[in-house]
C-alpha positions as CSV (number, residue, x, y, z in Angstrom):
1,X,9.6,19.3,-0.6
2,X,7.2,16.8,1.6
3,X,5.0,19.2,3.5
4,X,5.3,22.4,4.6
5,X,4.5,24.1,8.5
6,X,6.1,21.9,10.7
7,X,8.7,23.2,12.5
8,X,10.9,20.0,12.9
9,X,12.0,16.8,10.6
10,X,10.0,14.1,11.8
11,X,13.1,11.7,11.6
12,X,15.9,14.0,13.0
13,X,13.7,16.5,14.6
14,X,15.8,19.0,13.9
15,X,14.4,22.4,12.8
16,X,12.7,22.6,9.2
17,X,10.0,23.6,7.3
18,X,9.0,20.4,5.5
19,X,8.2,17.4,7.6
20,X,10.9,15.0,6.4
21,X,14.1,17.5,5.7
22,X,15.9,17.5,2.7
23,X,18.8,16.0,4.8
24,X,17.5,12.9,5.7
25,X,15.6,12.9,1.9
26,X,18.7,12.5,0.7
27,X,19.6,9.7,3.0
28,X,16.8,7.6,1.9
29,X,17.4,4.3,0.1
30,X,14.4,4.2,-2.5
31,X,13.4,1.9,-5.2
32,X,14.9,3.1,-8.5
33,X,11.1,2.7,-10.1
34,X,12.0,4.5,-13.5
35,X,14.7,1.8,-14.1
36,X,12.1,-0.9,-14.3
37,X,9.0,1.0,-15.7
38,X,7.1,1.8,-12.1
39,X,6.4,-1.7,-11.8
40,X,9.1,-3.6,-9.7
41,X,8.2,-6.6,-10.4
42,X,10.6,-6.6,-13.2
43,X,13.3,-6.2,-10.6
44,X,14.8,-9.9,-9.4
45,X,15.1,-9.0,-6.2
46,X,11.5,-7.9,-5.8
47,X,10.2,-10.7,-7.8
48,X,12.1,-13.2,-5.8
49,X,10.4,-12.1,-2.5
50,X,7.0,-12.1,-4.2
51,X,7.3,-15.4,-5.6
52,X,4.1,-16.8,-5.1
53,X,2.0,-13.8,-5.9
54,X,0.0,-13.5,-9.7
55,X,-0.3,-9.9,-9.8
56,X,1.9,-8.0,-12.4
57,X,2.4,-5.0,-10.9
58,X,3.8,-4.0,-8.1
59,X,4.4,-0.1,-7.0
60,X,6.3,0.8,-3.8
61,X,8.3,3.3,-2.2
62,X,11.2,1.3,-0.8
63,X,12.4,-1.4,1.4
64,X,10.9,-1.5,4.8
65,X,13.8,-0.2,6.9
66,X,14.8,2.6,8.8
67,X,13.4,5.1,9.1
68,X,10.6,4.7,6.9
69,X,9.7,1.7,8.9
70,X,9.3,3.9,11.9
71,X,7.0,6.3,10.5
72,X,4.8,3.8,9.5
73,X,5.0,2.0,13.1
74,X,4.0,5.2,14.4
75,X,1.1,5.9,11.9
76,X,0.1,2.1,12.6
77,X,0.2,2.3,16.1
78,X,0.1,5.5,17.6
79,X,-1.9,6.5,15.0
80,X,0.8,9.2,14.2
81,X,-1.5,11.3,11.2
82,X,1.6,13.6,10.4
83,X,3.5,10.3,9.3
84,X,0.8,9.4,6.7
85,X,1.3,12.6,5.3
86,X,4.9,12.8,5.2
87,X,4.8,9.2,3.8
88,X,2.4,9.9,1.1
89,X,3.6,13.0,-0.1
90,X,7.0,11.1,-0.5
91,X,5.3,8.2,-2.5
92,X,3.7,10.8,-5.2
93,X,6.9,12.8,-5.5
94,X,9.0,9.5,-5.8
95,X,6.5,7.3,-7.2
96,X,4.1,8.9,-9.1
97,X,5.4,11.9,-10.5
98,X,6.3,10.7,-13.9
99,X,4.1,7.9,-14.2
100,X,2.3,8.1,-17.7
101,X,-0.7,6.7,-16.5
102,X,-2.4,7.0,-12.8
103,X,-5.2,4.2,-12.2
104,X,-9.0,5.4,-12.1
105,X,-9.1,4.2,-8.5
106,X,-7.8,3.4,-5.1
107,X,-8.9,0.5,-3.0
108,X,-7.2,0.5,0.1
109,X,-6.9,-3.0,1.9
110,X,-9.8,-3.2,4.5
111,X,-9.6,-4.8,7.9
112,X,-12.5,-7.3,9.2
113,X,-15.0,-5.3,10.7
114,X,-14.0,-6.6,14.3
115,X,-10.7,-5.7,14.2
116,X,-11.7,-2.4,12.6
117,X,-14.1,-2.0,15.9
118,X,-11.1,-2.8,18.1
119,X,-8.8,-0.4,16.9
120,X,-10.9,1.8,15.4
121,X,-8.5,2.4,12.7
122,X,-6.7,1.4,9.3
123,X,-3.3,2.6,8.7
124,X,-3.9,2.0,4.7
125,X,-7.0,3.9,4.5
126,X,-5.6,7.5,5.8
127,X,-2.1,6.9,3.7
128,X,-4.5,6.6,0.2
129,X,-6.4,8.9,1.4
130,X,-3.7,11.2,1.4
131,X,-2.1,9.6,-2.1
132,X,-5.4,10.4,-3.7
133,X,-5.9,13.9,-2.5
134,X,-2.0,14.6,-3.4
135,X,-2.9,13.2,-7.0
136,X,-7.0,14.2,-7.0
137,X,-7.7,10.2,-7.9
138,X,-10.5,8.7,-6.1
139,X,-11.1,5.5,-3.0
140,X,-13.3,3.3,-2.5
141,X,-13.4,1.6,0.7
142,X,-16.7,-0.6,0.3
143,X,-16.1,-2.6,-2.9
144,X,-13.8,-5.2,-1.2
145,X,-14.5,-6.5,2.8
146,X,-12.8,-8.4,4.8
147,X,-15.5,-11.1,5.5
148,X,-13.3,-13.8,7.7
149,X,-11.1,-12.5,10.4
150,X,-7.8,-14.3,10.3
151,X,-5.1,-15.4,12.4
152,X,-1.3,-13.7,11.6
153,X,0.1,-14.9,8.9
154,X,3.7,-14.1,10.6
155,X,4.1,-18.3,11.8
156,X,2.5,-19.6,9.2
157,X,3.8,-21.6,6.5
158,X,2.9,-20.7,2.9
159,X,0.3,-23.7,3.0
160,X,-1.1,-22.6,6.0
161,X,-1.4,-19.2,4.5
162,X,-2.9,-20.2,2.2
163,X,-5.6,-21.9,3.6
164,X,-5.7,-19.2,6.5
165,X,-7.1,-16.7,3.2
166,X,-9.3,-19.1,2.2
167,X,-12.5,-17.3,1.2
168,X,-11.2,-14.1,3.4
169,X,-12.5,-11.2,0.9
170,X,-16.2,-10.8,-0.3
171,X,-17.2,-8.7,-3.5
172,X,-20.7,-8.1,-3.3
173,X,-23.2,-7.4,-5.7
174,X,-23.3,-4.1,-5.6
175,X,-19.7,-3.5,-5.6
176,X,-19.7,-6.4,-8.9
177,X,-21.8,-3.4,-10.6
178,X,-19.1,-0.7,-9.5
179,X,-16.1,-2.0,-10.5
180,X,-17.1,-2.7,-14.3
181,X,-17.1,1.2,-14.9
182,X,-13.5,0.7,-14.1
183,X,-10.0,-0.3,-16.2
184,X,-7.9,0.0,-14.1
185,X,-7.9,0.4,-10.5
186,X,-5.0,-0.1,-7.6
187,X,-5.0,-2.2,-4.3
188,X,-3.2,-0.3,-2.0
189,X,-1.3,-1.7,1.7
190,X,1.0,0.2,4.0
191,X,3.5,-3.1,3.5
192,X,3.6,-6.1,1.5
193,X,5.6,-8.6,3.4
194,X,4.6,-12.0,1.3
195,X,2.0,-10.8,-0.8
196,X,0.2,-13.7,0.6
197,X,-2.9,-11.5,1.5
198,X,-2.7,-9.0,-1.3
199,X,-2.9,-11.7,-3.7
200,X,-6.2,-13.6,-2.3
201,X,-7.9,-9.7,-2.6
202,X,-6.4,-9.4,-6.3
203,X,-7.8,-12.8,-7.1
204,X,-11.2,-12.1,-5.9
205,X,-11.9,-8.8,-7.6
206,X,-10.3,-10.5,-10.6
207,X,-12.7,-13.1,-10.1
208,X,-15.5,-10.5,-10.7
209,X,-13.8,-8.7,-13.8
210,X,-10.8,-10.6,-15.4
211,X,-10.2,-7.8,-18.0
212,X,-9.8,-5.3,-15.0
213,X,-6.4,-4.0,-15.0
214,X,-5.4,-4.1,-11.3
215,X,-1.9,-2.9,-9.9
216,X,-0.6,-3.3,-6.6
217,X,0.8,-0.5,-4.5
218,X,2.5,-0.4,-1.0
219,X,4.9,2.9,0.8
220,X,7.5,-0.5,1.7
221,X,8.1,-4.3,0.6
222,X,9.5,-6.7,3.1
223,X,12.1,-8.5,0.9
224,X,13.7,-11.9,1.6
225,X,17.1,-11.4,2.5
């Protein structure tokens, strides 16, 4: 069950003691990760919409649809905490639960610092939070910034993505220090739409540690139709 003491389903709000009933658990389309060895990147469909991305492995909890999608509008921008909870604890059951091998750290995506100051808030830091305290793995928020604040990448062509990530994330020394006590470690996001800006923070803490194993996990993936 997803978590206990609330008195209705957050997606049916009818009366139950877990937060997402087992009704509308058993309505939810989820990616079959044991069929392609929790990483879905060996599934065509995911590895068509990530196309242009270089990291291996990708971890997620399903497409982003209803009604998952509305928790995590509602964590995003109502800053709905009893979403991140229900969504996490759904990612461990579905995702982690049998996975041989859980990474030694989390690194959840940052924000630049002035968009952090104007919303005072980062969805993907309270969900691994959550993942990590479900699973007793550990986050790091400071070994990656944010240290050029970007336009959205939702217009943009993949060129112009590109070159709108250009230099965008910042390892520094300190952090350079930090990661080599790790093998393997996981960038987490709330959603992975392209990949486009997942993949310019994998390549830059690859940068820094190339024999780093580094997986990539998200609660949804917005596929291409």
């Amino acid at each position: 069950m997803i978590f206990t003491n609330i008195q209705n389903c957050l997606l049916c709000n009818q009366s139950s003691d877990t937060s997402i009933c087992q009704y509308c658990c058993d309505d939810l389309t989820l990616f079959d990760v044991e069929r392609y060895q929790h990483n879905l990147m060996l599934s065509p469909k995911v590895k068509l919409g990530l196309a242009k991305v270089e990291f291996p492995v990708v971890l997620a909890l399903a497409d982003y649809q209803w009604p998952l999608s509305k928790l995590l509008t509602g964590l995003k921008f109502s800053k709905q905490i009893p979403n991140a909870h229900a969504l996490a604890a759904l990612f461990v059951k579905h995702c982690l639960s049998t996975m041989p091998n859980l990474p030694q750290l989390i690194i959840p995506m940052p924000l630049h610092k002035n968009r952090y100051l104007y919303r005072k808030f980062n969805q993907s830091i309270v969900l691994a939070a959550q993942i990590c305290k479900h699973c007793q793995l550990k986050m790091d928020t400071s070994i990656i910034n944010r240290n050029k604040s970007t336009t959205a990448q939702t217009n943009l062509s993949a060129a112009q993505r590109r070159k709108n990530l250009r230099n965008a994330f910042l390892v520094d020394t300190r952090s350079q220090l930090r990661l080599k006590d790790y093998q393997h470690i996981v960038l987490f996001d709330d959603v992975i739409t392209t990949g486009s800006t997942m993949n310019c923070a994998y390549q830059t803490l690859r940068k820094h540690n190339p024999q780093l194993r580094i997986d990539i996990w998200s609660i949804c993936l917005t596929l291409v139709r």
